[in-house]
N, C-alpha and C positions, 0 to 999 in steps of 0.2 A: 409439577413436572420433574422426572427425575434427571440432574445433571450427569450431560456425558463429560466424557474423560480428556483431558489435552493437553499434547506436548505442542511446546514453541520452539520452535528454530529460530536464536540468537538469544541475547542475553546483555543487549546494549540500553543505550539510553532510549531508543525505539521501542524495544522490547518491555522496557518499563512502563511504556504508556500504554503499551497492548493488555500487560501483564492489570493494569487498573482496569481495562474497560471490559475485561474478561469479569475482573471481583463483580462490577459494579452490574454487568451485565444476569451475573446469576447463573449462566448458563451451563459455564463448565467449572470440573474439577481438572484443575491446573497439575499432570503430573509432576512436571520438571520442562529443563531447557535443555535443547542441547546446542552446541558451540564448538568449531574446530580450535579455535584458539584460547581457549580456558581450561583448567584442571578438575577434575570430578569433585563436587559436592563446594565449587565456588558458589556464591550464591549474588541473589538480584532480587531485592524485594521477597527475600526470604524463601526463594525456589531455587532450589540446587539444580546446578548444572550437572545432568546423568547421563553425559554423554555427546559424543560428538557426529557429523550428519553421516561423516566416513563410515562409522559402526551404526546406522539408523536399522540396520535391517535386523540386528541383534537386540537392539535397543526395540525393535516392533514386537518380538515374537517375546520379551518378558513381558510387555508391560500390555499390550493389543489386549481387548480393542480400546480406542482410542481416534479422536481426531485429531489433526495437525494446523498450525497456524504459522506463518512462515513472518520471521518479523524483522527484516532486511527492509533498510528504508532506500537501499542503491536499488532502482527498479533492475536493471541487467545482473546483480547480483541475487535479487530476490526470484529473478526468474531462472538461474542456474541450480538455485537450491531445488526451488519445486522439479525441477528435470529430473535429479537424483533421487528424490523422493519418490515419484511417483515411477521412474524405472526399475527401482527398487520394491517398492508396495505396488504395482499397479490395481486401480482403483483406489486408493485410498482417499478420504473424505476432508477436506478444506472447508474448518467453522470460520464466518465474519465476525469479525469485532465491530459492536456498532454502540456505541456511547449513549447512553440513554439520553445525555441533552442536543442529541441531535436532533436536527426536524428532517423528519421524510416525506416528501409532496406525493400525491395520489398519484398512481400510475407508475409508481420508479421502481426500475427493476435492477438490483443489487447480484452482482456476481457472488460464488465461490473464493476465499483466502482474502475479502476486503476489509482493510480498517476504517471509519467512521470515527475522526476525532472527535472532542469534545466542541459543543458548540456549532458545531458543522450545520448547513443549511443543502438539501438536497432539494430541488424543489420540480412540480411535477413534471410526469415523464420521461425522467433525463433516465439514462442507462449508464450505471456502472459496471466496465466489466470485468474479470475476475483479474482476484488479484493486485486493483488496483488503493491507492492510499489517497489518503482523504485528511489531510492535518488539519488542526486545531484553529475553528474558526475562518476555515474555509468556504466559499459560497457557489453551489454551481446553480444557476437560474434553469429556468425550464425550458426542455426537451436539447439539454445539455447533454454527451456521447463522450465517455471516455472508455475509449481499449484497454486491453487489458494491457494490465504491469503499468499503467502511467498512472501517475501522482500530484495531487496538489501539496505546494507548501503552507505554512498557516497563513491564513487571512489573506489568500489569494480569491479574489471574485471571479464568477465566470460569467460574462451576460448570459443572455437565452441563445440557444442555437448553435451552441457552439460543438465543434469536433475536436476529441484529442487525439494523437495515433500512438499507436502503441511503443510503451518504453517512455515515453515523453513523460519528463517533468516540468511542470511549474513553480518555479519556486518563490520563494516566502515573497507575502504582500506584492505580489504580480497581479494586474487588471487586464481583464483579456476581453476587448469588446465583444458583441454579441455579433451573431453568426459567421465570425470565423471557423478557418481549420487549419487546423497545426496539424502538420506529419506526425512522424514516427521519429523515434530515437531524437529529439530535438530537446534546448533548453530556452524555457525563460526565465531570463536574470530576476535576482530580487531586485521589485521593488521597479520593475519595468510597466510600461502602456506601451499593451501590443495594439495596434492601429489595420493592422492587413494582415492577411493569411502569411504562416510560416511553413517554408518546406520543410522536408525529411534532414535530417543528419547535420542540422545548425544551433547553432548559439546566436540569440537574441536577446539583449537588453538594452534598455535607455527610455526618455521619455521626447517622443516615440520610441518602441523598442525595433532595434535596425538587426542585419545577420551584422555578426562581430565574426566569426569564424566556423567553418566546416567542422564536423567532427566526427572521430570513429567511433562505427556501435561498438558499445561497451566500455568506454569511457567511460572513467567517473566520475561523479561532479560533486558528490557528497562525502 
């Protein structure tokens, strides 16, 4: 199969894991990265940075065609990026990164711009949707639902049945019983047992994990 071509937007510690599971994957030829805040031909695992997302559209028309991969691990940042991308390319195409030691269960259906860390366990029917991140040793049980732009941290479990809303992170080593639902834009703490559904726009952690405080979309937590 012949490999397509692909820039990554960012150039961090993120980007470095994407930038392995792209090698290991086989599928694409890695043009370069680009980055608003680095200088041309900085490099990251041996890929120069050719650019920044501000100049993407000049950056499209040397290098096109091309797919993109967007590797922002703040989901509200990663989802500002694709906005300029694709207002600028409209249509342009978002390849998955999906690690080869992950397990994927019968029936799952995988978005558009998703990462798939190492070790990761999908299991069947659950839906990922676009965009969303998937770290290292992560577990989501079957007929699991994650919106898009939300993320698990590594070796966060998810039982069966469960709902994420969009933007929501989970983060690292969180246990999120089965057939809950979690909003949108919401967080859970490391290393939290979620016990009952979480609404929209809170922070939650502990064991049990409780709201600890409201918060604005767009927030950072990373």
């Amino acid at each position: 199969m012949k490999k397509k071509n692909l820039i990554i937007a960012g150039s961090s510690g993120h980007a470095k894991v994407v930038i392995d599971i792209f090698e290991k994957q086989g599928s694409h030829n890695i043009l370069g990265l680009l980055d608003d805040y680095r200088k041309i031909n900085e490099e990251s695992l041996n890929y120069k940075v050719i650019g920044s997302v501000k100049n993407f559209k000049e950056i499209a028309s040397e290098y096109s065609p091309f797919e993109m991969f967007i590797a922002i691990g703040d989901n509200w940042a990663r989802q500002k990026v694709v906005s300029i991308i694709t207002s600028l390319i409209p249509g342009i195409n978002f390849a998955s990164a999906i690690h080869p030691s992950s397990q994927i269960g019968k029936g799952v259906q995988i978005g558009k711009g998703v990462a798939v860390m190492a070790n990761t366990v999908i299991n069947s029917d659950s839906f990922i949707g676009d965009f969303c991140f998937l770290n290292t040793k992560s577990s989501a049980d079957h007929d699991v639902c994650m919106k898009s732009f939300s993320s698990l941290g590594p070796n966060v479990t998810l039982g069966g049945n469960v709902t994420i809303g969009e933007y929501t992170a989970i983060s690292i080593g969180a246990t999120i019983r089965e057939k809950l639902k979690i909003g949108k834009h919401s967080i859970i703490g490391a290393g939290a047992l979620l016990m009952s559904d979480c609404p929209d726009n809170v922070i939650m952690y502990g064991l049990p994990a409780k709201v600890v405080r409201y918060r604005e979309i767009g927030e950072k937590y990373v």
